[in-house]
Backbone as XML, in Angstrom:
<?xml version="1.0"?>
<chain id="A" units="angstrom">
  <residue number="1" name="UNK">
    <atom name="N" x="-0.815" y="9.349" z="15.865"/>
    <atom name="CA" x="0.400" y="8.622" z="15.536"/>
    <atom name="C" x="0.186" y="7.112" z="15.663"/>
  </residue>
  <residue number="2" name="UNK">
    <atom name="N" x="-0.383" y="6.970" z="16.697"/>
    <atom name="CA" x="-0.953" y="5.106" z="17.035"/>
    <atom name="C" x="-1.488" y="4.581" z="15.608"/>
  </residue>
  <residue number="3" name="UNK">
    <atom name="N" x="-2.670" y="5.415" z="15.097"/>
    <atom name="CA" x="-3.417" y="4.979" z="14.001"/>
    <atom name="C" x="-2.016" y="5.310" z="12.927"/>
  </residue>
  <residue number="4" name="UNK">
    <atom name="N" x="-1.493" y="5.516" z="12.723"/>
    <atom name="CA" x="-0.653" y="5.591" z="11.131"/>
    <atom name="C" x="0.263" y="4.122" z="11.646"/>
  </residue>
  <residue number="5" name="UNK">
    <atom name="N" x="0.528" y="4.109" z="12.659"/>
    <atom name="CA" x="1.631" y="2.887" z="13.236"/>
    <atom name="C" x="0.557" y="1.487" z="12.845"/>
  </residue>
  <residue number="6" name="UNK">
    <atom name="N" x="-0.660" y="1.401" z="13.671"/>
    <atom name="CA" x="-1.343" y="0.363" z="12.877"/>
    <atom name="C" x="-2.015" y="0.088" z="11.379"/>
  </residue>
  <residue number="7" name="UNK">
    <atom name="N" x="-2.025" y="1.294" z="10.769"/>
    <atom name="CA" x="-1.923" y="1.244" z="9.109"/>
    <atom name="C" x="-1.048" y="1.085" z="8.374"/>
  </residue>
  <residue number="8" name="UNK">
    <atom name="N" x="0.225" y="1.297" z="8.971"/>
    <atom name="CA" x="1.596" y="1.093" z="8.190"/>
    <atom name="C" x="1.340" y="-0.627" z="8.633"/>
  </residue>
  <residue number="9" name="UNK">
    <atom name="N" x="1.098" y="-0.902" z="9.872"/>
    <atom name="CA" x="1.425" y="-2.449" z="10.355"/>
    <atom name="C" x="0.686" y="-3.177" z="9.323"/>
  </residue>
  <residue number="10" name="UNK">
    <atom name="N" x="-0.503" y="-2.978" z="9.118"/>
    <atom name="CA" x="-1.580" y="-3.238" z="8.420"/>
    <atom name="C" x="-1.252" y="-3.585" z="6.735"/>
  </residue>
  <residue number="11" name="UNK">
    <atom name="N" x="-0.813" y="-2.352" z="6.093"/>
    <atom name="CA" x="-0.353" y="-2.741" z="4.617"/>
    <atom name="C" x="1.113" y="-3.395" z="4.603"/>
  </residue>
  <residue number="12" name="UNK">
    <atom name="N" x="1.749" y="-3.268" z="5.624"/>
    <atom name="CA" x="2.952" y="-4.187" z="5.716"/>
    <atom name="C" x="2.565" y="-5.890" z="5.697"/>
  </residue>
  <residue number="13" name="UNK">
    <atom name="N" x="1.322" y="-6.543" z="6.801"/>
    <atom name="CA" x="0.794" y="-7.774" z="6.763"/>
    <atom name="C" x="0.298" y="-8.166" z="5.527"/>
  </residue>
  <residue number="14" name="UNK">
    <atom name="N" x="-0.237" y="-7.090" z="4.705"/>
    <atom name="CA" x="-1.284" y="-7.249" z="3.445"/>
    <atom name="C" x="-0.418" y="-7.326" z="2.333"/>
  </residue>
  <residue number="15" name="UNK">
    <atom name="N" x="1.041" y="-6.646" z="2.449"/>
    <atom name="CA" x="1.969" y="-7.031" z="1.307"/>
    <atom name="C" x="2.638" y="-8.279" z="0.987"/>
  </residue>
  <residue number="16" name="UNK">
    <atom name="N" x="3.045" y="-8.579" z="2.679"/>
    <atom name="CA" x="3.698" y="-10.012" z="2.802"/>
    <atom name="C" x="2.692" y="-11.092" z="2.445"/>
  </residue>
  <residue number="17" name="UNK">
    <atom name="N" x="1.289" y="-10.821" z="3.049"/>
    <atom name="CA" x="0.597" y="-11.702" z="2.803"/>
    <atom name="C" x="0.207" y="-12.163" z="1.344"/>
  </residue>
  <residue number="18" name="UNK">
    <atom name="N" x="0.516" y="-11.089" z="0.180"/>
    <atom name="CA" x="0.448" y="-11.301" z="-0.829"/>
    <atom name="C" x="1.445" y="-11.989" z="-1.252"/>
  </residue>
  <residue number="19" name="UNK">
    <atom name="N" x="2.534" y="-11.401" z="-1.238"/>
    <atom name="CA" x="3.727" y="-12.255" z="-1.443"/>
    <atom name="C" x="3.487" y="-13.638" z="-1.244"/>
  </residue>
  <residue number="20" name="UNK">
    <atom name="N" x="3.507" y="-14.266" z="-0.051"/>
    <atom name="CA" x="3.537" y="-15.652" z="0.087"/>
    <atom name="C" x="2.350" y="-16.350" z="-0.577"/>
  </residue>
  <residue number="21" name="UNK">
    <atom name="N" x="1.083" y="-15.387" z="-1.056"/>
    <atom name="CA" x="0.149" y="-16.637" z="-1.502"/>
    <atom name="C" x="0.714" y="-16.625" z="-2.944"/>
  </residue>
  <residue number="22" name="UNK">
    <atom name="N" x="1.578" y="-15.408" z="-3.663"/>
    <atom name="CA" x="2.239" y="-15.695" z="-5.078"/>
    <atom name="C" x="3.132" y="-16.999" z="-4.831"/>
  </residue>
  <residue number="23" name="UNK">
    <atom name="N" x="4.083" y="-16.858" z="-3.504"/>
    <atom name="CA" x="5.359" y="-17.524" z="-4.058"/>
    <atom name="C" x="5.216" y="-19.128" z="-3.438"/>
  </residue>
  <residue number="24" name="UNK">
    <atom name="N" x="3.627" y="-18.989" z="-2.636"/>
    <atom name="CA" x="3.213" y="-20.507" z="-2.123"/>
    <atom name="C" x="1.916" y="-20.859" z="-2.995"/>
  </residue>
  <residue number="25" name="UNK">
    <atom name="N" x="1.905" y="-20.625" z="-4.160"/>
    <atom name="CA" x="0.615" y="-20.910" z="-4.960"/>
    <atom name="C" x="1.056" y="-22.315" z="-5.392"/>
  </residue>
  <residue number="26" name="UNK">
    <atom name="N" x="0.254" y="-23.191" z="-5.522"/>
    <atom name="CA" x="-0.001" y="-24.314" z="-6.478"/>
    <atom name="C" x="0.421" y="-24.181" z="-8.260"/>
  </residue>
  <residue number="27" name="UNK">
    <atom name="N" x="1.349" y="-23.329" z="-8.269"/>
    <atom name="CA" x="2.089" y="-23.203" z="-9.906"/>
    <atom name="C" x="3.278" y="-22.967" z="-9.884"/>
  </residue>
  <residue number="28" name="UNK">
    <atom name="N" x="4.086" y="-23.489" z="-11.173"/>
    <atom name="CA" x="5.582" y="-23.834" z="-11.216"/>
    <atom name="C" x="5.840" y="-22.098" z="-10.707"/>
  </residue>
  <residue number="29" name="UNK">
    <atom name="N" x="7.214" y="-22.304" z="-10.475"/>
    <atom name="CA" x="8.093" y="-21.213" z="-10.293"/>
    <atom name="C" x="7.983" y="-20.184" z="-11.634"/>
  </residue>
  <residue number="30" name="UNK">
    <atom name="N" x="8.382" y="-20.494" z="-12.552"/>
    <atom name="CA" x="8.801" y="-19.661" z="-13.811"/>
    <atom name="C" x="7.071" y="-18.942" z="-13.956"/>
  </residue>
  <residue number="31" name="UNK">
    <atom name="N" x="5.499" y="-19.934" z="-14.414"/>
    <atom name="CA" x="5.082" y="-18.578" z="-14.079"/>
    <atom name="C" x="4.666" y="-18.038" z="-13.316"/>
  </residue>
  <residue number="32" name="UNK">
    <atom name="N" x="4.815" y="-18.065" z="-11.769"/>
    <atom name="CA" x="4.973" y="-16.897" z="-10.776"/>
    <atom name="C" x="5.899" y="-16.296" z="-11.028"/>
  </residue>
  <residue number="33" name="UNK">
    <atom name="N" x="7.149" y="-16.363" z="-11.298"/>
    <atom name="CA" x="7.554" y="-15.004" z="-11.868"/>
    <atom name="C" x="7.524" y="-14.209" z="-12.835"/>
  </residue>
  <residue number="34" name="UNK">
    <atom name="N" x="6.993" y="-15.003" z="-14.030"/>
    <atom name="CA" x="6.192" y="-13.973" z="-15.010"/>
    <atom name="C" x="5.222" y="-13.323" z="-14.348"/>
  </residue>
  <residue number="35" name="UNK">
    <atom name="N" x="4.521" y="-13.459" z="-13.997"/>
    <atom name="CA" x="3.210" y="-12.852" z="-13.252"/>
    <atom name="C" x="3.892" y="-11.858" z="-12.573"/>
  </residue>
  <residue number="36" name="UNK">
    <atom name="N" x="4.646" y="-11.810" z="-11.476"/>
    <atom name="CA" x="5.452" y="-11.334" z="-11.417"/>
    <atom name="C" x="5.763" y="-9.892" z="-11.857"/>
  </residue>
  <residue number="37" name="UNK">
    <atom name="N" x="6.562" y="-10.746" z="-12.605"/>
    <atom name="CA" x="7.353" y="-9.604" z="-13.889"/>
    <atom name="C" x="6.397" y="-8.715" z="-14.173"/>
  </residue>
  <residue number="38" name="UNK">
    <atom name="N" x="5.417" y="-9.446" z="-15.018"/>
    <atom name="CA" x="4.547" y="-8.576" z="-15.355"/>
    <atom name="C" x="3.318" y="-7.632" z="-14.609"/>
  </residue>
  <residue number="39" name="UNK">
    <atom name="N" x="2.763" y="-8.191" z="-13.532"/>
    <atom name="CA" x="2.758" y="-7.143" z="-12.790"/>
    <atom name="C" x="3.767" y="-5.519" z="-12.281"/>
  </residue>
  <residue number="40" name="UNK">
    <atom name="N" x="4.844" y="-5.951" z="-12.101"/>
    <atom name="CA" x="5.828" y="-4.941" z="-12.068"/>
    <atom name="C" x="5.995" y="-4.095" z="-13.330"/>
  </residue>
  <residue number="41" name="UNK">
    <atom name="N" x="5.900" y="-4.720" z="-14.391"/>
    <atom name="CA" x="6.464" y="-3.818" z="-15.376"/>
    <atom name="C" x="5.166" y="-2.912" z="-15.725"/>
  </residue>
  <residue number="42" name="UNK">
    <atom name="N" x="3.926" y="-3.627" z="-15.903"/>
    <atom name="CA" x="2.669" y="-2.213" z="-16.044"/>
    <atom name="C" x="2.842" y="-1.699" z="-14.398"/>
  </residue>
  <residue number="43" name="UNK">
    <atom name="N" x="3.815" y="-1.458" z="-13.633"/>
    <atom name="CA" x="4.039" y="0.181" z="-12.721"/>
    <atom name="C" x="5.099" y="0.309" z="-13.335"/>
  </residue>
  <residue number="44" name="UNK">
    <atom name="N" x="5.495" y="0.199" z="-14.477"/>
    <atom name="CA" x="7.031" y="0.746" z="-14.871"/>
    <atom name="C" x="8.282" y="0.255" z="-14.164"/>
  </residue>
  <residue number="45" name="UNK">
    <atom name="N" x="7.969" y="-0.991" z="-13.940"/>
    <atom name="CA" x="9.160" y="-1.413" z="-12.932"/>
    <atom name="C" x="10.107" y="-2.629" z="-13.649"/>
  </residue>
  <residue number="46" name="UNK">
    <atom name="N" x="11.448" y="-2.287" z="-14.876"/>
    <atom name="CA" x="11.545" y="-3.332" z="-15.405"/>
    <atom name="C" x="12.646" y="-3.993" z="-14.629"/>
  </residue>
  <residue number="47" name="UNK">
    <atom name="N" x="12.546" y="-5.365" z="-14.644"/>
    <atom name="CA" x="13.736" y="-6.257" z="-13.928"/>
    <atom name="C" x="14.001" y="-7.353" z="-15.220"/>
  </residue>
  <residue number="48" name="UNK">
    <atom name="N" x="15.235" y="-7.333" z="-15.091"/>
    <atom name="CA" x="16.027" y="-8.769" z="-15.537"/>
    <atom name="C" x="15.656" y="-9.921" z="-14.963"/>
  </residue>
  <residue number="49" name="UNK">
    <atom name="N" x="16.207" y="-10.874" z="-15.773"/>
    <atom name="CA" x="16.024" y="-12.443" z="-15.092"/>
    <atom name="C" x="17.004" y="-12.154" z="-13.593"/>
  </residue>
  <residue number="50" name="UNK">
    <atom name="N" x="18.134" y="-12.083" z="-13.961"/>
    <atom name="CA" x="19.110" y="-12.572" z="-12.412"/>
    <atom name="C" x="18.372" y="-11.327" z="-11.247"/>
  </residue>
  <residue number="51" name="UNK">
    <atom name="N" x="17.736" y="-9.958" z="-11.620"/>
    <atom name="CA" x="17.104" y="-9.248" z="-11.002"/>
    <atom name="C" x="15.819" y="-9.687" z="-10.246"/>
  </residue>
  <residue number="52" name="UNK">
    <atom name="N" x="15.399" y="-10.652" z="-11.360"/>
    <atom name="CA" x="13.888" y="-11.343" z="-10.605"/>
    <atom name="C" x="14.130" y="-12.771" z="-9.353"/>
  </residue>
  <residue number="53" name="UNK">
    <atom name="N" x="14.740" y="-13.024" z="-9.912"/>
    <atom name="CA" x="15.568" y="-14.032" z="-8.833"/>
    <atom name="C" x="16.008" y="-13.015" z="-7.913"/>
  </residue>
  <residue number="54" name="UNK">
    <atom name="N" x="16.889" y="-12.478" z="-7.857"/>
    <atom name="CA" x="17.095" y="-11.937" z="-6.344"/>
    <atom name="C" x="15.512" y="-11.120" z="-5.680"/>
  </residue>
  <residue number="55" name="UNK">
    <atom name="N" x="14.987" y="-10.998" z="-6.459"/>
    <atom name="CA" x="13.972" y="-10.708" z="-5.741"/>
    <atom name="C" x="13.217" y="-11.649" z="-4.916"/>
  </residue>
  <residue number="56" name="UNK">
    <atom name="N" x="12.867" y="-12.433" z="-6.078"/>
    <atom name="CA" x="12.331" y="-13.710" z="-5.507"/>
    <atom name="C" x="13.068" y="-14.532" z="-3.988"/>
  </residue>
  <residue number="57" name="UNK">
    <atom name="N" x="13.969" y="-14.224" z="-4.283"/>
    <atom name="CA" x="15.349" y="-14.697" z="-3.057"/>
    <atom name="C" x="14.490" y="-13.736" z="-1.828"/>
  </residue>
  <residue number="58" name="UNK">
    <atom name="N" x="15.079" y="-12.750" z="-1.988"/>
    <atom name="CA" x="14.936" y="-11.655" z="-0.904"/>
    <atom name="C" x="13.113" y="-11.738" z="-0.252"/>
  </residue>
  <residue number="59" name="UNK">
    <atom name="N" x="11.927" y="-11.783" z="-1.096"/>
    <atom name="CA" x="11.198" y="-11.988" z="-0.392"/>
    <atom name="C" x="10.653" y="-13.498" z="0.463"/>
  </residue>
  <residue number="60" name="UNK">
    <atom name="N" x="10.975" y="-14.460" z="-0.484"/>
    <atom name="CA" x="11.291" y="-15.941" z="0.316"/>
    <atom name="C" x="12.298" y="-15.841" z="1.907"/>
  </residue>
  <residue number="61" name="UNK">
    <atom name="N" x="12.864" y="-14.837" z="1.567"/>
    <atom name="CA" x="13.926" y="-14.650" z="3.310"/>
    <atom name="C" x="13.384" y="-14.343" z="4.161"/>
  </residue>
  <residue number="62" name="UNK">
    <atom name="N" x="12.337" y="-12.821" z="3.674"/>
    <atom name="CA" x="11.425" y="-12.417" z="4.487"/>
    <atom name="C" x="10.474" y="-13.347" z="4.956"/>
  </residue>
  <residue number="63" name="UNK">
    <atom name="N" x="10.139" y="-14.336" z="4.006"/>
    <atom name="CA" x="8.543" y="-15.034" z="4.900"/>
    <atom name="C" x="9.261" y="-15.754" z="5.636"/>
  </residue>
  <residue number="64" name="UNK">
    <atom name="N" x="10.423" y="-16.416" z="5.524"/>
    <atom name="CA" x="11.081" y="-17.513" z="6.091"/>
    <atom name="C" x="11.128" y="-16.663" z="7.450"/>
  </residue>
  <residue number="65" name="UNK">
    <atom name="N" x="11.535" y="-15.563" z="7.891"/>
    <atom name="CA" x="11.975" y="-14.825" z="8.721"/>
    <atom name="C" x="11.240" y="-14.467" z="9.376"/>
  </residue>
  <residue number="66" name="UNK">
    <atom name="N" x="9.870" y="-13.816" z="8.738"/>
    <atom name="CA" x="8.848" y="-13.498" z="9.457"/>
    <atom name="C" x="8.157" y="-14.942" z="10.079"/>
  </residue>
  <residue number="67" name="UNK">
    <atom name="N" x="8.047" y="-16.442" z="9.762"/>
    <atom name="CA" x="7.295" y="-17.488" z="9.647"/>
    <atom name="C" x="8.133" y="-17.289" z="11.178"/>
  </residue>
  <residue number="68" name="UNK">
    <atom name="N" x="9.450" y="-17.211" z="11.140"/>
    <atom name="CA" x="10.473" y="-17.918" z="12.610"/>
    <atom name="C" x="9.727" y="-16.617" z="13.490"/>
  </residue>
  <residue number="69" name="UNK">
    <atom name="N" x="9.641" y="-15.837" z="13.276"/>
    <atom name="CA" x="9.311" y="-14.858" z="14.654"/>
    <atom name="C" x="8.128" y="-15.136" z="15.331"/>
  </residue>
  <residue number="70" name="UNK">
    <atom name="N" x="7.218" y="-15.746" z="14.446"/>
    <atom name="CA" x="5.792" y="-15.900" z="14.243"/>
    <atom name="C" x="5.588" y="-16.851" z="15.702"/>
  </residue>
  <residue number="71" name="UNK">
    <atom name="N" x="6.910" y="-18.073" z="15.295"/>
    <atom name="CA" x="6.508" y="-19.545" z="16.502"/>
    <atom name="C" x="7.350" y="-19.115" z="17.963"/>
  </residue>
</chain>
């Protein structure tokens, strides 16, 4: 059970960590979220514009959130 708790911990760090190097990269906003987008949609995942924004919202909360627990 220990080992699934530090593998879940594990791809949980490796997701966020992706996240923030998309949404802290050195390129405008619009195409990180194409990239984005399009990543999602080849897994079949389609989102709208006001859909991609709240996404974008919701994981920016998380790093913000995770960054405060961090200090």
């Amino acid at each position: 059970m220990k080992a699934v708790n530090y593998f879940l911990a594990f791809l949980s760090g490796a997701a966020i960590g992706a996240c923030a190097g998309l949404l802290l990269a050195p390129e405008k906003g619009v195409e990180t979220r194409e990239r984005i987008a399009e990543a999602l949609r080849k897994r079949g995942i389609k989102l709208n514009r006001k859909e991609m924004d709240a996404l974008v919202t919701d994981i920016s909360e998380e790093l913000a959130n995770a960054g405060g627990e961090a200090e």
